[in-house]
MARBA-3410 file (N, C-alpha, C, O; in Angstrom, 1 decimal):
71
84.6,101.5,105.3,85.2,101.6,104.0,86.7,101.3,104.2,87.4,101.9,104.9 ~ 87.2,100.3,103.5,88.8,100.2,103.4,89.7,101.1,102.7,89.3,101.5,101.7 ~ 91.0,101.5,103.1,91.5,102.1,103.3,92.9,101.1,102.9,93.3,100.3,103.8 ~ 93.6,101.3,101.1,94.8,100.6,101.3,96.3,102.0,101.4,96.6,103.1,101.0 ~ 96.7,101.3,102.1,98.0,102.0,102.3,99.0,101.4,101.6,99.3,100.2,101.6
99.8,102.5,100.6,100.8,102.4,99.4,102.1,102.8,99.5,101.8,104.0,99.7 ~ 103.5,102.9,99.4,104.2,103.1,99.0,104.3,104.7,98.4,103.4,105.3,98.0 ~ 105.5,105.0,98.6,105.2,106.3,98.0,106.7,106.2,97.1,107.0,106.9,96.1 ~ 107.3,105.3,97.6,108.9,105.7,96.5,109.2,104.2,96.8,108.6,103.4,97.5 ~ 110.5,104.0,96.1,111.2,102.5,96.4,111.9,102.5,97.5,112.7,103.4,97.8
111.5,101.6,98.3,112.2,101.7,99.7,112.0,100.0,100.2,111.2,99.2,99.8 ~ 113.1,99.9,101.2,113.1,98.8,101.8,111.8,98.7,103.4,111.5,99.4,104.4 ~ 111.5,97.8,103.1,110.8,97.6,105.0,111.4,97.6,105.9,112.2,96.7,105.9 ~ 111.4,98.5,107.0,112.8,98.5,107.8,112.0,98.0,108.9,112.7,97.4,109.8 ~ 110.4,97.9,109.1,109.7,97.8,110.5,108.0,97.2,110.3,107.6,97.5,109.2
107.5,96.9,110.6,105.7,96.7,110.7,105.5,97.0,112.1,106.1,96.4,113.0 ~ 104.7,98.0,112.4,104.6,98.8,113.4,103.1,97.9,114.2,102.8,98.0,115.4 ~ 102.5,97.4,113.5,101.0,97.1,114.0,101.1,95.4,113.5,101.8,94.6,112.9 ~ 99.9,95.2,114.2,99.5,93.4,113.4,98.2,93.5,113.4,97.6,94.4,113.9 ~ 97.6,92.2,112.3,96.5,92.3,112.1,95.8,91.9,112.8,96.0,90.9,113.5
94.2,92.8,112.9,93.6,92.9,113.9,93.9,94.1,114.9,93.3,94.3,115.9 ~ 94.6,94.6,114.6,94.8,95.8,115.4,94.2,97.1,115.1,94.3,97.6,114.0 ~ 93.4,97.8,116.4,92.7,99.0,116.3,93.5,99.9,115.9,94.6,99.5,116.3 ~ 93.8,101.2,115.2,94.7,102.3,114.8,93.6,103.3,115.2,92.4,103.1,115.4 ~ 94.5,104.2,115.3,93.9,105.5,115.2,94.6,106.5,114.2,95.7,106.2,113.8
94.0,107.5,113.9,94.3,108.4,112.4,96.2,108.7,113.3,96.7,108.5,114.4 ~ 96.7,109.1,111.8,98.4,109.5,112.2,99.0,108.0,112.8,100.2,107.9,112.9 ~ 98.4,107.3,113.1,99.5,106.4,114.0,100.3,105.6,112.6,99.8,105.5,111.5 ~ 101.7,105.0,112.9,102.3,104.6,112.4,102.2,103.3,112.4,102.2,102.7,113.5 ~ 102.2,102.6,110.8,101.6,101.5,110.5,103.2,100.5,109.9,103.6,99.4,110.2
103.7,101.4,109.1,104.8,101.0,108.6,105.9,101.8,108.9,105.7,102.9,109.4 ~ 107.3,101.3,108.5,108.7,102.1,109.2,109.3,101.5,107.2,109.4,100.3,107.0 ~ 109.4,102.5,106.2,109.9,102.0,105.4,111.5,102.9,105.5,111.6,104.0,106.1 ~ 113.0,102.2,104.4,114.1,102.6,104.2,114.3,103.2,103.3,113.8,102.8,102.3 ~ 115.0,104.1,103.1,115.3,104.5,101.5,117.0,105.9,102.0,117.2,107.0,102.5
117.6,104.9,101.4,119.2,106.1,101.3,119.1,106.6,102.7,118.7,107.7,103.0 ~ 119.5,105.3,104.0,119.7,105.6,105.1,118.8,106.1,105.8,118.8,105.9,107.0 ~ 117.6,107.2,105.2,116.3,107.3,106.3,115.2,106.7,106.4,114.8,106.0,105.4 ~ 114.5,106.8,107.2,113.6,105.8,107.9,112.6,107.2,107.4,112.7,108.4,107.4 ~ 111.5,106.1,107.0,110.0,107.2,106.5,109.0,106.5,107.2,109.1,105.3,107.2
107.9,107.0,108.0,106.7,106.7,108.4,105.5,106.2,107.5,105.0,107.1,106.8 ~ 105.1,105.6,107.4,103.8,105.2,106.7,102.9,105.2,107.5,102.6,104.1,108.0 ~ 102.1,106.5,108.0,101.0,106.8,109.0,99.6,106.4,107.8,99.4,106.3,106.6 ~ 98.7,106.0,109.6,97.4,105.7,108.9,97.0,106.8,108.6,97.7,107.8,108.6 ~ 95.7,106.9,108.4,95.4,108.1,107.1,94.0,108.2,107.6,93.4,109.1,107.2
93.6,107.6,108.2,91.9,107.0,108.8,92.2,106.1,110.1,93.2,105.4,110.3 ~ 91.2,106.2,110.9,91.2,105.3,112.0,90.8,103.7,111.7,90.2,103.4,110.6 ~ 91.0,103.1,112.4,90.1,101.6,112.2,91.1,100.2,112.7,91.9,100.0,113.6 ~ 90.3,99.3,111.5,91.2,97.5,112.1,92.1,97.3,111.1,91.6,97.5,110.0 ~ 93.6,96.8,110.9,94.1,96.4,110.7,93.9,95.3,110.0,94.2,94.3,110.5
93.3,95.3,108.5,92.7,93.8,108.2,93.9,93.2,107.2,93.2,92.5,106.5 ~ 95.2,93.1,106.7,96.0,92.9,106.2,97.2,93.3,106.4,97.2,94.5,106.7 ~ 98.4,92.9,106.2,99.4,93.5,105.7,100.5,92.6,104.6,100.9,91.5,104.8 ~ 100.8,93.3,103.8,101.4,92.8,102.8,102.5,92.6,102.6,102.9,92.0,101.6 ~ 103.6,93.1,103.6,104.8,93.5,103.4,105.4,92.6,104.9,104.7,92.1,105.8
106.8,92.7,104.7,107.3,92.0,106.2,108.4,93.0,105.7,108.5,93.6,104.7 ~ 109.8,92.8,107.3,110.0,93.8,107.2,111.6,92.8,106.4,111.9,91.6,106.6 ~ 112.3,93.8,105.5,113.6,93.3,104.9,112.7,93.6,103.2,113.4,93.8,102.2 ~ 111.6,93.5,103.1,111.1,93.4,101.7,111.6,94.9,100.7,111.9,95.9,101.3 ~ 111.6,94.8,99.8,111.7,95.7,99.0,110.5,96.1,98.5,109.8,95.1,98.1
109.8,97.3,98.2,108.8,98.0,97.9,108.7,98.9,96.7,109.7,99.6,96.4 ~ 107.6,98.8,95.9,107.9,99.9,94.7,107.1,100.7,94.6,106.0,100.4,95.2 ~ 107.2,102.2,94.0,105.8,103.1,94.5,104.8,102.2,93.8,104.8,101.3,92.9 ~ 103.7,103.1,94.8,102.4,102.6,94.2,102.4,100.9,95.2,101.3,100.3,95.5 ~ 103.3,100.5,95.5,103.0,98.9,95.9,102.1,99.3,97.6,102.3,100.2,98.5
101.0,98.2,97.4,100.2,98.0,98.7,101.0,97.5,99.8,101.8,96.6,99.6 ~ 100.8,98.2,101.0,101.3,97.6,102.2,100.2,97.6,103.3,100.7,97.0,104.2 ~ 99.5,97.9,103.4,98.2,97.3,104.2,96.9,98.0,103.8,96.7,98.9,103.0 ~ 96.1,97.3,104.5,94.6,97.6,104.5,93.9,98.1,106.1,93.7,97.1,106.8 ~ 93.7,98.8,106.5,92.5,99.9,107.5,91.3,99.9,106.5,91.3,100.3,105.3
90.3,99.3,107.7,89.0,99.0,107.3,88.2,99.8,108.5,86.9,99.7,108.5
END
């Protein structure tokens, strides 16, 4: 079952931690997003493959916006 990972506030991409096709495991960090000088973790949430990501890093993000897929 896929698994999209979202945004939680407006923030900039400061990092993409993984590429696609990549195995994760639960907690591991998928994205490095910015917001008012700190760095936030976007951990996976479920284990699995890396089948997208939506975001590069420098992008601006809005809540709710998709930044990858664990499948």
């Amino acid at each position: 079952m896929a698994h999209t990972l979202s945004a939680e506030m407006v923030a900039s991409v400061h990092s993409i931690e993984v590429s696609t096709g990549q195995r994760v495991d639960p907690g591991a960090v998928i994205v490095v997003l910015e917001s008012m000088k700190m760095e936030i973790p976007v951990l996976a949430e479920t284990g699995g493959i890396v089948i997208d990501i939506f975001v590069a890093a420098g992008d601006v993000v809005r809540e709710g916006d998709a930044l990858a897929i664990i499948e």
